[in-house]
Structures are given as C-alpha cells and as structure tokens.
C-alpha positions in Angstrom: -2.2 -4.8 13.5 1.7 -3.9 13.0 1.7 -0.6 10.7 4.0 -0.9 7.5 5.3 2.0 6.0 4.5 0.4 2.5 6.5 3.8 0.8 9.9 2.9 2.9 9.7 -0.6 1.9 9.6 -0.3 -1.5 12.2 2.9 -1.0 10.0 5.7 -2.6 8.5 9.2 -1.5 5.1 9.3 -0.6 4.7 11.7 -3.4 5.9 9.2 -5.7 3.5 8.5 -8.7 2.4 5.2 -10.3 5.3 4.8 -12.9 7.9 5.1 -9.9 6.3 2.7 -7.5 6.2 0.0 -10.6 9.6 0.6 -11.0 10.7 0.5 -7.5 8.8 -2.5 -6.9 10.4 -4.3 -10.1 13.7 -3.9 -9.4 13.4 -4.9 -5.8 11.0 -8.2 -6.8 14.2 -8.9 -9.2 16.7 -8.7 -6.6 14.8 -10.6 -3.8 12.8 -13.4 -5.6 12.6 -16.7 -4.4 13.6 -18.2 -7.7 16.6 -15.9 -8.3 17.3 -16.9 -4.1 16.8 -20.2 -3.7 16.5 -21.6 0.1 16.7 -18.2 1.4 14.1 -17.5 4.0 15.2 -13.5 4.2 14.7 -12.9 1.0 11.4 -14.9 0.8 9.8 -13.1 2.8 11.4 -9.4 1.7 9.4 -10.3 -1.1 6.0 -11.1 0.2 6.7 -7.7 2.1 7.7 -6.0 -0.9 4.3 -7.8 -2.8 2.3 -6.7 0.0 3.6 -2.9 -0.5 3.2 -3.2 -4.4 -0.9 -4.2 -3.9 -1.3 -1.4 -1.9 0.2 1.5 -3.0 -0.7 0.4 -6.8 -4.4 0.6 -6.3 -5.3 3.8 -5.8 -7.8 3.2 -3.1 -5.9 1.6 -1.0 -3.5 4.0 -1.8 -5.3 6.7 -0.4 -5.9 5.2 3.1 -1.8 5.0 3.6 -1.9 8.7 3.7 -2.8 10.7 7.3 -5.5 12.5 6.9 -7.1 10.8 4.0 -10.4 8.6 4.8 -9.0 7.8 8.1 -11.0 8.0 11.3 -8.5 9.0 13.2 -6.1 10.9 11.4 -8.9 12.8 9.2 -8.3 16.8 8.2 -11.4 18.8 9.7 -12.7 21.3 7.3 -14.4 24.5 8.5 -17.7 25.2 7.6 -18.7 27.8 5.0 -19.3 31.2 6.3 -20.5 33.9 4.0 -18.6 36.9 3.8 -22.4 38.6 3.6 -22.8 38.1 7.3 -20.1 40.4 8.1 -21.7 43.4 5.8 -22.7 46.2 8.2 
C-alpha cells in the first residue's frame, strides 16, 4: 500500500483544522470536477484523489492515524512510566 500524504494533496498544514480542510477540499473539487472537465482523465482522477484526502482527514478518526506517532504500531510515542518523586526521599 502506496502512502498518500492526504495534507499535501489537498495543499494544507497538518495543523490545519476542520474549517480549512473543507475549504481546501472545495475549492480544489471545484476546479478539478469531472463535470466542470469533461473527457479529462487527469483531472478525474485528481479528484477521486482529492475525495479520497477529504474522507480522511474529515473524520477525525481516520484523521488521527495520518499523524506519526498517533495509534500507529510503528510510529507510536513511548511514554515513561510513572515514578514517584517519594522514592528518591532520603
């Protein structure tokens, strides 16, 4: 499975929020439609990638998984375990 940076195609940060990625998304799905290009196969599928981009990152689950370190296997933050500062009384 090819990795898609689903941020880059829709041309926003990964910090972006919800309002931006709708926007993002809108004015590319304008641009690129099939109805608005007809019989154009590039920007056919520039949209389905551009859908594809918009399910993701506008469901915040999903969401979540695009981001390293966030319910990943493999790309997962390790937290240390608690230690109590009382152990180190003398």
């Amino acid at each position: 499975m090819e990795f898609k940076d689903y941020y880059a195609v829709l041309g926003v940060a990964k910090t972006a929020t919800e309002k931006e990625i709708k926007q993002a998304f809108r004015k590319l799905a304008r641009k690129h439609h099939p109805d608005v290009n007809p019989g154009d196969k590039a920007a056919e599928s520039r949209f389905k990638e551009l859908t594809a981009a918009n399910e993701v990152l506008s469901d915040p689950a999903k969401r979540r998984k695009t981001l390293p370190g966030r319910n990943s296997t493999e790309n997962s933050y390790r937290v240390a375990p608690y230690i109590s500062p009382r152990l180190f009384r003398s």
